[in-house]
PABA-751256 format. One record per residue (C-alpha): x, y, z. Coordinates in pm, whole numbers, padded with zeros to 5 digits, always signed. Layout:
<rs>
XYZ/...
</rs>
This chain:
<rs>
+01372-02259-08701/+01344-01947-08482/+01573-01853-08202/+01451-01579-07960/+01624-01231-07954/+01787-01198-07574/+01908-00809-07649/+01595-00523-07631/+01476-00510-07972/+01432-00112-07937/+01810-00142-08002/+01674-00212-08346/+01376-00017-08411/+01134+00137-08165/+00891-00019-08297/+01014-00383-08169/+01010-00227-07784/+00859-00544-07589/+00800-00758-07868/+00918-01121-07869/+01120-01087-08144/+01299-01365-08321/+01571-01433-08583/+01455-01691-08826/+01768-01931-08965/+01802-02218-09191/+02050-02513-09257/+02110-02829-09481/+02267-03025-09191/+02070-03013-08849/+02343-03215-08698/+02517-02902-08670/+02301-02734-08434/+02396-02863-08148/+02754-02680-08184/+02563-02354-08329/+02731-02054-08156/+02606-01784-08399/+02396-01641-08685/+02495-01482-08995/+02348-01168-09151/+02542-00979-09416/+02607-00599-09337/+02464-00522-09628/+02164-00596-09688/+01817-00492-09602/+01613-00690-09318/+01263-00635-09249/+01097-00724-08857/+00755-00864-08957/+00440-00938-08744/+00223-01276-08778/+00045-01371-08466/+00191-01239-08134/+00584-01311-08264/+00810-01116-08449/+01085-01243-08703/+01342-01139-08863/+01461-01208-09187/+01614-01076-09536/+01356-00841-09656/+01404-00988-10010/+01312-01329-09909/+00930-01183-09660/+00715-01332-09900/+00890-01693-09982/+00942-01745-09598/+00624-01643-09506/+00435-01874-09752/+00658-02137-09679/+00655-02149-09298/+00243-02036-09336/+00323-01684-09147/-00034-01554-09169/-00056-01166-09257/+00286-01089-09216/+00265-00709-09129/+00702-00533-09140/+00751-00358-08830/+01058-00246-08914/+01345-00246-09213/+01705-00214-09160/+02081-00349-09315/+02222-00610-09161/+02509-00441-08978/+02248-00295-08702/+02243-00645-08615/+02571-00639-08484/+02681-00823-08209/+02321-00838-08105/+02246-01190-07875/+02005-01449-07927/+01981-01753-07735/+01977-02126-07905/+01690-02286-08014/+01667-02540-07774/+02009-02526-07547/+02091-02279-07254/+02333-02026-07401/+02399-01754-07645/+02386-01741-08029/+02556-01416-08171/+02406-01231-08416/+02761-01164-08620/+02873-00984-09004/+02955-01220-09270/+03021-01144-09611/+02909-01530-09690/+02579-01473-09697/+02378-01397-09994/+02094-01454-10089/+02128-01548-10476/+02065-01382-10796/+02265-01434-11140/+02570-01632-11032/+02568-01985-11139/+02467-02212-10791/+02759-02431-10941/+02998-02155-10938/+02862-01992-10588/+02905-02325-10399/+03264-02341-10502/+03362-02006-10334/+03173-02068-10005/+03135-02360-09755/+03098-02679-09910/+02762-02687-09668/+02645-02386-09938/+02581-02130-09650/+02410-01899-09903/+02061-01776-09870/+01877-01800-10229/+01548-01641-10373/+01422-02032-10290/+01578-02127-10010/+01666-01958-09651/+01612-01678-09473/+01921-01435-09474/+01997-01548-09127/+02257-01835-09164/+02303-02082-08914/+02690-02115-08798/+02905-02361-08566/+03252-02257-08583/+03362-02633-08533/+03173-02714-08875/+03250-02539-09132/+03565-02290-09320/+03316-01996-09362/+03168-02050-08961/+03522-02119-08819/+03671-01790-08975/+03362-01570-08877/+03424-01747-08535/+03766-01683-08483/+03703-01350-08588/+03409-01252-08321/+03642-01463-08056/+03371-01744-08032/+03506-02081-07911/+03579-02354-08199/+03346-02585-08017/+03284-02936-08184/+03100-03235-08026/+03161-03500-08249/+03466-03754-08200/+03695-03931-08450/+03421-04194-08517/+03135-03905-08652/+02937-03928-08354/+02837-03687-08094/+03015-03683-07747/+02841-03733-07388/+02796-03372-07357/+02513-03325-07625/+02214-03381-07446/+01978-03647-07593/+02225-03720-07870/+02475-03874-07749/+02633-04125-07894/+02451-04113-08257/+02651-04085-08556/+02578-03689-08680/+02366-03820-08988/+02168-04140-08773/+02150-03762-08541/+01967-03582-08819/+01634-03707-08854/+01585-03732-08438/+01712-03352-08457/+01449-03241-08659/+01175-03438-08483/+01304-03283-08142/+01281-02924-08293/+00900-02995-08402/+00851-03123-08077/+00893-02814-07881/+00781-02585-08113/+01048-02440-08239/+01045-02564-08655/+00855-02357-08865/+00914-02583-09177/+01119-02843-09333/+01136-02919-09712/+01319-03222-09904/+01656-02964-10078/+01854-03088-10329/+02167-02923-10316/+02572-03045-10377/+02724-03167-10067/+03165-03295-10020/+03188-03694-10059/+03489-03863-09996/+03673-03937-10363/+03805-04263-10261/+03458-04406-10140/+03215-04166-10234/+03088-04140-09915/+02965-03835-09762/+03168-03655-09529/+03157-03393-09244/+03329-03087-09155/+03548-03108-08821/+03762-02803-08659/+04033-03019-08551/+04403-02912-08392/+04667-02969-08683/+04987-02865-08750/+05094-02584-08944/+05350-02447-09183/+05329-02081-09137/+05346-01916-09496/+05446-01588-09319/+05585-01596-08976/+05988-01588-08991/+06195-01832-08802/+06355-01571-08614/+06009-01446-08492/+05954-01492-08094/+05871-01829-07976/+05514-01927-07930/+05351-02251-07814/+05120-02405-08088/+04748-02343-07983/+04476-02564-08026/+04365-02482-08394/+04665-02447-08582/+04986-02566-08456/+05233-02330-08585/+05567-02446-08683/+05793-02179-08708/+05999-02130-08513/+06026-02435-08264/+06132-02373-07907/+06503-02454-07851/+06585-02344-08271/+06909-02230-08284/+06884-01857-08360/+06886-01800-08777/+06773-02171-08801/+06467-02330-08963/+06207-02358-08663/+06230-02757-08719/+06622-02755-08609/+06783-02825-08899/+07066-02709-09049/+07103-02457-09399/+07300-02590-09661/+07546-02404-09847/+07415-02290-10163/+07024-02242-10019/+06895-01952-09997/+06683-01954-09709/+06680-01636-09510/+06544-01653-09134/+06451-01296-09162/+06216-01376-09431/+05863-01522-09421/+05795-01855-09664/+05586-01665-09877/+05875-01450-09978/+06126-01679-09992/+05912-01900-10232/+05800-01595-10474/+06177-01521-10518/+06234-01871-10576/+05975-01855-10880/+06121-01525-11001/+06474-01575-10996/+06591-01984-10968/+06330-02128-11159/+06291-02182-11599/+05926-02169-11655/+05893-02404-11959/+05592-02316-12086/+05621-01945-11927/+05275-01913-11866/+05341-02139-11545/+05556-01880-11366/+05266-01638-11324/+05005-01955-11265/+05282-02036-10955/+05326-01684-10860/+04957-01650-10773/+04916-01950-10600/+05151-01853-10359/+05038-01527-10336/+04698-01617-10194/+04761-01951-10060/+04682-01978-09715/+04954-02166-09424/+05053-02472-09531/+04876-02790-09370/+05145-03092-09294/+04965-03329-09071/+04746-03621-09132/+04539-03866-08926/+04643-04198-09072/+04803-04507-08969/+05075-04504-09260/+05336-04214-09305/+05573-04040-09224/+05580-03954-08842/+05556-03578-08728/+05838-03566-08467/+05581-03448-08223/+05449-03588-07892/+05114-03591-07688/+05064-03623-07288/+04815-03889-07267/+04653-03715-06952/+04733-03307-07017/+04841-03286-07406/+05095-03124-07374/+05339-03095-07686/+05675-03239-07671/+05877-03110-08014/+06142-02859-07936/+06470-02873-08150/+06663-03143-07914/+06352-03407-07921/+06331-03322-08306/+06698-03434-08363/+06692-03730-08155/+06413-03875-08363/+06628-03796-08643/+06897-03985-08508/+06687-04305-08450/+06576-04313-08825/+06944-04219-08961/+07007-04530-08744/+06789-04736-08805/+06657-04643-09180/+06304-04664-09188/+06281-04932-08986/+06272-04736-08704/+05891-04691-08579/+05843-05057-08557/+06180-05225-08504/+06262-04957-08226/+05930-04823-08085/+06101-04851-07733/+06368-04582-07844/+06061-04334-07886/+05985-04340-07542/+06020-04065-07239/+06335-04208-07104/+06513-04182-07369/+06392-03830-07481/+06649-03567-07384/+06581-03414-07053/+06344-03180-07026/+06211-02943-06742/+05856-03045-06649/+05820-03316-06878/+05530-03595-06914/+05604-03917-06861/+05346-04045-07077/+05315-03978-07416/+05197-04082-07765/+05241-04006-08129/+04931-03876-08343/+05010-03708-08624/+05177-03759-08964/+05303-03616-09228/+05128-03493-09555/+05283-03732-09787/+05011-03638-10128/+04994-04002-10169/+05340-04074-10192/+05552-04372-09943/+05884-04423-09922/+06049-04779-09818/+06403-04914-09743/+06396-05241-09924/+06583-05528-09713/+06754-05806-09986/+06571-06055-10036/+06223-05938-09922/+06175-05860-10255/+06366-05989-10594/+06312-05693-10829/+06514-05857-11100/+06237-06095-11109/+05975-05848-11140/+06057-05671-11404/+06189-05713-11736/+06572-05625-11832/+06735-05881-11592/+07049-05848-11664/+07082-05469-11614/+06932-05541-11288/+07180-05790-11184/+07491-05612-11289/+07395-05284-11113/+07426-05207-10764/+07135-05331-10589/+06846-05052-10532/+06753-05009-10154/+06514-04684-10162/+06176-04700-10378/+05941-04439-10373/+05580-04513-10491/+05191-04394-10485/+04907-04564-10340/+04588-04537-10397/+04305-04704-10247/
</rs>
């Protein structure tokens, strides 16, 4: 598909002066375009500006010929050959939508060669963003709201993480003539719609890996949505900042006491936690110094793992778990989790065991939340925590006769009577 080049073209080549110029991109998943906010070139690499008819396009001078067969470019003629990086920060607009596409830097894109596909996918989006000598153009298509590779370029050109699509997979009121459609009932219409006003060159059946879900091997979509955060490298004594609306931070929580863990708990004696220190560090000495390796191999398997891991993801959206101590606004969402509201949850479950959600829901609400300055008056939880699978239950005699279950009675029934199983569940 072809989206038209807003900046002069001379800013390119002198050659371009005038023309109607255009930057020819390519994607797997048109349900993605809507939220497009850029296009990908790599600094790299050489782009030619070839002639067919009274247009100009763009694309990675390794791939002229394959594009221009495919997309039936008549007597493409190169105007002009350049890398990548004079690209820029140029501006296109959108195929079909009023507003800007930039024309951004990203190491992502290739456009094939040697490298096993297998291997090449597992490095980049799961969407495989590269360009090959088969497929694509050198101009990659990118939403920041869809995708690891498109939200990190994003961030990094300060687009906004824009993503139309709600909870359910399906596009919100504000995408014109798709509203409402699930993004993959969405794809088909989107290509039609592109053909329609002229602005698909070509569409092929690809066969290419794409991310299913392991429990129902379903396919699934990328969605930038706001989580919260374990920083591996802030410290807890850093300044306070409010969480923003990609990655909740959690360190250090408004209200912490100063040399405390942002979440307002207390250090034990014995631990070696140092509020000075980021996570990273803390761990790595952890693995160096506190820790038998058994085989010893492990220690330097651990070691680089937490060298390169990136912050530490604790929330999940699921109806079972273990609640994040965190509260929404139901009309501004605003965040309601400094130290005091943090430890008054606490309370409630010390209280109550685990019980406490359900059997005291009302003890949750605002009123009973310590004061706080400018508070809402409304709020709900919607987050929990990463649990890996794992429950935990406080068992309440005789809900469920474990000597019964299992064999070995007797030990059962002359023991003290177990009230705290932890388990897996899979689905």
């Amino acid at each position: 598909m072809k989206f038209p080049l807003a900046s002069d073209p001379a800013v390119i080549d002198l050659a371009l002066a005038g023309r109607k110029v255009f930057a020819l991109i390519w994607t797997t998943t048109p349900w993605t375009l809507p939220a497009n906010l850029g296009i990908a070139v790599h600094p790299d690499f050489e782009y030619v500006a070839f002639e067919s008819g009274d247009e100009v396009y763009i694309v990675a001078a390794e791939l002229l010929e394959v594009v221009a067969t495919k997309c039936n470019l008549a007597a493409p003629k190169v105007l002009a050959r350049f890398r990548g990086a004079k690209l820029d920060r140029l501006e296109c607009r959108h195929a079909w939508l009023d507003r800007p596409s930039l024309l951004m830097l990203g190491e992502h894109v290739t456009l094939g060669g040697e490298a096993d596909a297998e291997t090449e996918l597992d490095v980049k989006d799961a969407r495989e963003k590269a360009a090959t000598s088969k497929a694509g153009t050198g101009c990659v298509h990118t939403a920041p709201g869809h995708g690891h590779d498109d939200f990190v370029l994003g961030r990094k050109y300060g687009l906004e993480i824009y993503c139309p699509v709600d909870n359910a997979g399906k596009f919100s009121a504000e995408v014109e003539h798709f509203a409402g459609l699930t993004v993959f009932e969405a794809n088909p219409k989107i290509v039609e719609f592109m053909r329609e006003r002229g602005v698909l060159l070509f569409t092929e059946d690809y066969n290419h890996r794409y991310p299913h879900c392991w429990r129902c091997k379903n396919p699934v979509i990328f969605r930038a949505t706001p989580q919260w955060f374990i920083s591996m490298d802030n410290t807890a004594n850093a300044d306070s900042a409010e969480p923003n609306a990609e990655t909740r931070g959690t360190s250090p929580t408004p209200g912490s006491p100063a040399g405390q863990p942002g979440w307002g708990g207390t250090v034990r004696e014995g631990s070696t936690f140092d509020a000075s220190q980021s996570l990273r560090v803390m761990a790595l000495r952890e693995v160096d110094e506190r820790v038998k390796w058994i085989p010893a191999w492990g220690r330097e398997r651990m070691r680089n793992m937490l060298k390169g891991r990136p912050d530490w993801c604790v929330s999940r959206q699921r109806v079972w778990g273990v609640p994040i101590p965190a509260f929404y606004c139901t009309k501004c969402s605003e965040v309601v989790a400094d130290a005091a509201v943090i430890r008054h949850v606490a309370d409630i479950f010390e209280k109550e065991s685990m019980r406490g959600t359900n059997a005291k829901r009302a003890s949750f609400c605002r009123t009973d939340l310590p004061a706080r300055a400018a508070a809402p008056t409304t709020l709900r939880k919607r987050r929990t925590f990463s649990t890996s699978g794992s429950t935990a239950a406080r068992l309440q005699s005789p809900c469920w006769r474990i000597a019964e279950t299992f064999a070995g009675r007797r030990m059962f029934t002359s023991r003290a009577a177990i009230s705290f199983v932890v388990g897996s569940i899979r689905l």
